[in-house]
C-alpha positions as CSV (number, residue, x, y, z in Angstrom):
1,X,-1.4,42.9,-1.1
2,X,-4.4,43.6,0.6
3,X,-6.2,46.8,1.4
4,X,-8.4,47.8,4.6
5,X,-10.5,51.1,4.2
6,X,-12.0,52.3,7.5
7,X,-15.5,53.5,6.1
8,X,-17.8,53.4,9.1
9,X,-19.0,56.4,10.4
10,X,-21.4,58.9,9.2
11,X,-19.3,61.7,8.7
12,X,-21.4,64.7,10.3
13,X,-19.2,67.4,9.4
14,X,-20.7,66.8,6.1
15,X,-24.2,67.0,6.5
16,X,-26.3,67.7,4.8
17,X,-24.8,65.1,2.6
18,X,-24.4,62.4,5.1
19,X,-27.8,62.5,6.4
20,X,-29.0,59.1,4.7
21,X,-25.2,57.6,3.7
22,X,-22.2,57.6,5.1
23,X,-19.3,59.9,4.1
24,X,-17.7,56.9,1.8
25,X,-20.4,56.8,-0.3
26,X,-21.0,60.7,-1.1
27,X,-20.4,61.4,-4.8
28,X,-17.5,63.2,-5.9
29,X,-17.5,63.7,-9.9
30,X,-20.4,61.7,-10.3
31,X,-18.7,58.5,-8.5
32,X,-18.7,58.1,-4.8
33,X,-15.9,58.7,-3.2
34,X,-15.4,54.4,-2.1
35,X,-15.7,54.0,-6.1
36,X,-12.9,56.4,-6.6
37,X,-10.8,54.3,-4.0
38,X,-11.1,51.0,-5.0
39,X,-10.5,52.0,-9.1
40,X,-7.2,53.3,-7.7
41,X,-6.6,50.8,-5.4
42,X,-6.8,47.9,-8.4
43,X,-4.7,50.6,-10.4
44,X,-2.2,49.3,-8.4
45,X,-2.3,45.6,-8.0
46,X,-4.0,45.6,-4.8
47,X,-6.0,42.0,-4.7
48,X,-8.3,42.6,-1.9
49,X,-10.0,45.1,-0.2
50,X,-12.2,45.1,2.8
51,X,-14.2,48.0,3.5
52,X,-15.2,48.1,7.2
53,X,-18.6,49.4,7.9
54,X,-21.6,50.7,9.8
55,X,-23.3,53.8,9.1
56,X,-25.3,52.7,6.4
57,X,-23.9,49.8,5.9
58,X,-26.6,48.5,3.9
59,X,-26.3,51.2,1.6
60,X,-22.3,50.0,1.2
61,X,-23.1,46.5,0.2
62,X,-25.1,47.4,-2.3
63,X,-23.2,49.1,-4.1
64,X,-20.1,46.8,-3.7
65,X,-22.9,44.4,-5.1
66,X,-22.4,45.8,-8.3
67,X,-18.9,46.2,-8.7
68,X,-17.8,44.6,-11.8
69,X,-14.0,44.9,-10.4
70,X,-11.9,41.0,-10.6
71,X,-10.7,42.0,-6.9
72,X,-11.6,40.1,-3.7
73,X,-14.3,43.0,-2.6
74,X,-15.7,42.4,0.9
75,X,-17.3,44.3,3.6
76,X,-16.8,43.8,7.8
77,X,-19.1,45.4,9.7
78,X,-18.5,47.2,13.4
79,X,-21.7,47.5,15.0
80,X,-20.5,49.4,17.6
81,X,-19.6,52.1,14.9
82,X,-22.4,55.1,16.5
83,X,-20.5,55.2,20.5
84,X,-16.9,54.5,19.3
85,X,-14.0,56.2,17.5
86,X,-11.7,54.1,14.2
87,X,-9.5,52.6,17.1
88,X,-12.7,49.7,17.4
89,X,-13.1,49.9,14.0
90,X,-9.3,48.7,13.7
91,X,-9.7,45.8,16.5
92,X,-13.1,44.2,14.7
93,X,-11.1,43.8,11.6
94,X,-7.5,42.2,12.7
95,X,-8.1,39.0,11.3
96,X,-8.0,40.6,8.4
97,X,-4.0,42.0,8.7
98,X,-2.1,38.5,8.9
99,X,-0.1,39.6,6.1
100,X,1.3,42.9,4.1
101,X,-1.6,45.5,3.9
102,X,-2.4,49.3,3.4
103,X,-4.7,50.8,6.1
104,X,-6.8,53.6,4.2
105,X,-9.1,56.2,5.6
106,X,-12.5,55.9,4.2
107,X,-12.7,59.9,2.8
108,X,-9.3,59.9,1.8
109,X,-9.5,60.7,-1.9
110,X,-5.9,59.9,-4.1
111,X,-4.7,58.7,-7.6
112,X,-2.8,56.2,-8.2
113,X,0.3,57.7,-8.0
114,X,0.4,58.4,-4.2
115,X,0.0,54.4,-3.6
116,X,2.6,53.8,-6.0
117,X,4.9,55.7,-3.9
118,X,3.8,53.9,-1.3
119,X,4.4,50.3,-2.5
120,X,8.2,51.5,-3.9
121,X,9.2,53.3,-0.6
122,X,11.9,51.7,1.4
123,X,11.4,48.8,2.9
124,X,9.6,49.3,6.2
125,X,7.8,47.5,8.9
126,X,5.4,50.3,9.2
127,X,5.7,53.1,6.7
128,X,2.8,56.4,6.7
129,X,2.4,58.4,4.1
130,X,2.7,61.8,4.7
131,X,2.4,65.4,2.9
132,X,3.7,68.1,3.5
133,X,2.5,72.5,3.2
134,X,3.2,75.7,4.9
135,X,0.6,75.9,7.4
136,X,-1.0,73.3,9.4
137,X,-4.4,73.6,11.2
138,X,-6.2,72.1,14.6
139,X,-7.9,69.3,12.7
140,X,-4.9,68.6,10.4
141,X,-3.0,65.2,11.9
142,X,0.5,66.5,12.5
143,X,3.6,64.5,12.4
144,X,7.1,65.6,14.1
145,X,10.1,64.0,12.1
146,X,13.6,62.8,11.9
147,X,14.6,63.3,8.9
148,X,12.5,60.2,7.5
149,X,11.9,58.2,10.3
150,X,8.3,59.1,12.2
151,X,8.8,60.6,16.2
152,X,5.4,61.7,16.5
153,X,2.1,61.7,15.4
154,X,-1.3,63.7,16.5
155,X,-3.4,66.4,16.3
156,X,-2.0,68.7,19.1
157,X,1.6,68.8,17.9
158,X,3.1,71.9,18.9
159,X,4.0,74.2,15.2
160,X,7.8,73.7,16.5
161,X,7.4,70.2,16.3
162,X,5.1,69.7,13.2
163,X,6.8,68.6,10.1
164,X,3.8,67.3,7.7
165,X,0.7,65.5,8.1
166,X,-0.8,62.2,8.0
167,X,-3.0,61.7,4.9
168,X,-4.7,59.0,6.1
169,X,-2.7,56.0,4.3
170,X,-0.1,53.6,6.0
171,X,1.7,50.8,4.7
172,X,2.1,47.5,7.0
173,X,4.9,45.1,5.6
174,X,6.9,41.8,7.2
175,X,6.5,42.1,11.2
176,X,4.5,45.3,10.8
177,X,1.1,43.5,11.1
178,X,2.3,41.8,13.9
179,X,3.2,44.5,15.3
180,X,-0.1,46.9,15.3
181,X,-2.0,44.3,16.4
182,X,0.0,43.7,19.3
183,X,-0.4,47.3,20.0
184,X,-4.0,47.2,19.1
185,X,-4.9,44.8,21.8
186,X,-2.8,46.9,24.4
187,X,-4.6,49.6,23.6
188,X,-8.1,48.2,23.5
189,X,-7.2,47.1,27.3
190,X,-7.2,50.5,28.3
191,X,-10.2,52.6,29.8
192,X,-10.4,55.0,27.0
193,X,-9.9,52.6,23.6
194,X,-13.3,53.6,22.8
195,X,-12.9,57.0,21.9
196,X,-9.5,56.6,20.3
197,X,-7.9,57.1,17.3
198,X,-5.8,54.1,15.8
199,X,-3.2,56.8,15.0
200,X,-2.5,56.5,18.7
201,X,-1.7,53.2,18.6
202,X,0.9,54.4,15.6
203,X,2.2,57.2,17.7
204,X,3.3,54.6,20.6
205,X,4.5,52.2,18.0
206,X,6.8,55.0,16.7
207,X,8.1,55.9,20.3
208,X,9.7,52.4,20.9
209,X,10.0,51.1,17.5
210,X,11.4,52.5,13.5
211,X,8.6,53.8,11.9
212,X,8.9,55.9,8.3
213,X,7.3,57.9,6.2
214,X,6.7,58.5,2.4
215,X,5.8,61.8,1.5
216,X,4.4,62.2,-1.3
217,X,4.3,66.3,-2.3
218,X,3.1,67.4,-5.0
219,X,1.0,64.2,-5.8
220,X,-3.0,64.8,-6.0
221,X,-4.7,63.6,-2.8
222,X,-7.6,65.4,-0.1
223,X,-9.6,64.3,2.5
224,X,-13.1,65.2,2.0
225,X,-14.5,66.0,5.9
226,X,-16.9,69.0,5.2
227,X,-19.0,70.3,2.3
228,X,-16.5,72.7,1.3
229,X,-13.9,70.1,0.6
230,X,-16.1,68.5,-2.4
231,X,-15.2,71.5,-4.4
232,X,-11.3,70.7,-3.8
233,X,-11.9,66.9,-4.1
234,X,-13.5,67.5,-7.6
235,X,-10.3,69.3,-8.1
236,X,-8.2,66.2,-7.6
237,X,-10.3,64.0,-9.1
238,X,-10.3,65.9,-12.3
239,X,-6.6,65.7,-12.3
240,X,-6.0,62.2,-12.6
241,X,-9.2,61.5,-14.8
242,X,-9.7,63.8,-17.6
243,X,-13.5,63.6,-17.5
244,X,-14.6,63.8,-14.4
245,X,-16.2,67.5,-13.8
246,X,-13.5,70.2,-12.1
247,X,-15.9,73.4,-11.6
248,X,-18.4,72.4,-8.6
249,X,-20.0,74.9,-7.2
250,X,-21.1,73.5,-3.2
251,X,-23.7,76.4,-2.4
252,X,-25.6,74.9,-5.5
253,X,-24.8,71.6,-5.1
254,X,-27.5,69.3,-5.9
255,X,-28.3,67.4,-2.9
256,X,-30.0,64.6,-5.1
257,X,-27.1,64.4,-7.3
258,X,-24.4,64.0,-4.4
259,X,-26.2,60.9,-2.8
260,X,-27.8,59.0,-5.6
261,X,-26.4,56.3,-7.0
């Protein structure tokens, strides 16, 4: 099984942070947050992993460099990361999904047990992982739902129609490759692929073909998009590994400390 995280862009909503490194490679518990990925992607059998870059890309490779993991570790990198959104991102990498793979977000932090689920859900073409909570937000990508099967997905779902959210994880198996790329290239034929989202390429996929979820409540996961979220990422990551340090405060973060590695 392979693995594709989506790691190019800067990730400005978490400056200061990000202002010499992209998002992927901010420190969460004294790792970065790409370490913490790929340890629990290999948790889980996954054999290789591409990591698609740009912001910093340079900074990526290097520390990939040093990996001492047995896993097929490579990087692909989108120059045209700085004018365009994770649609483009998507496209520059789909030689890459000729087979089964998991499409990850690159600041979507998660233990091992949330793939698990993944890998053991019903068998599915295209299956996204999904959580679920009381309240969703503007940024938050909403899903509408029947029963399992995925109607929707977006960020301006209606509260009426909003059943969970995306986490940032789906699972491509059999004819499901086959059939994001198809709907990759339609999309990247259209005037506004640029500044798209690849989850729109999911939401048209789910309005003509089966597409279900795995939720996985109650499982640790976050997704780390502004400085406040490190505090609840070092949360997460201290529940799944019992020595990584819980109690951050982010007003007296150390800068130094988040970046270096």
């Amino acid at each position: 099984m392979k693995a594709i995280i989506l790691s190019a862009g800067q990730g400005k909503r978490l400056l200061p942070f990000t202002a010499d490194l992209p998002k992927c490679l901010v420190k969460v518990s004294g790792k970065a947050i790409l370490e913490w990925q790929i340890d629990e992607l290999v948790k889980c059998g996954i054999s290789e992993i591409t990591v698609v870059t740009g912001y910093g890309a340079d900074k990526v490779t290097a520390l990939l460099e040093n990996n001492d993991k047995p896993q097929a570790i490579s990087t692909f990198y989108n120059p045209d990361y700085a004018t365009t959104d994770n649609l483009v991102s998507c496209w520059s990498v789909r030689e890459k999904m000729n087979e089964d793979f998991i499409l990850l977000n690159g600041d979507t932090l998660f233990e091992a047990a949330v793939l698990k689920k993944l890998l053991t859900s019903p068998a599915s073409p295209i299956t996204v992982t999904i959580n679920h909570k009381d309240r969703y937000d503007a940024d938050d990508m909403k899903v509408s739902l029947d029963q399992d099967q995925l109607i929707r997905i977006g960020k301006k779902l209606s509260t009426d129609e909003t059943h969970g959210e995306s986490i940032g994880m789906i699972l491509f198996r059999g004819n499901g490759p086959a059939t994001f790329h198809k709907e990759l290239e339609n999309a990247m034929a259209e005037p506004q692929a640029l500044n798209r989202w690849y989850l729109s390429v999911i939401d048209a996929i789910a309005q003509k073909n089966t597409v279900l979820t795995c939720s996985i409540k109650g499982l640790r996961w976050c997704e780390v998009d502004c400085p406040a979220d490190l505090q609840e990422a070092a949360k997460v990551v201290a529940g799944f590994h019992p020595k990584a340090i819980s109690d951050i405060n982010v007003e007296a973060y150390d800068l130094h400390e988040a970046v270096a590695f």
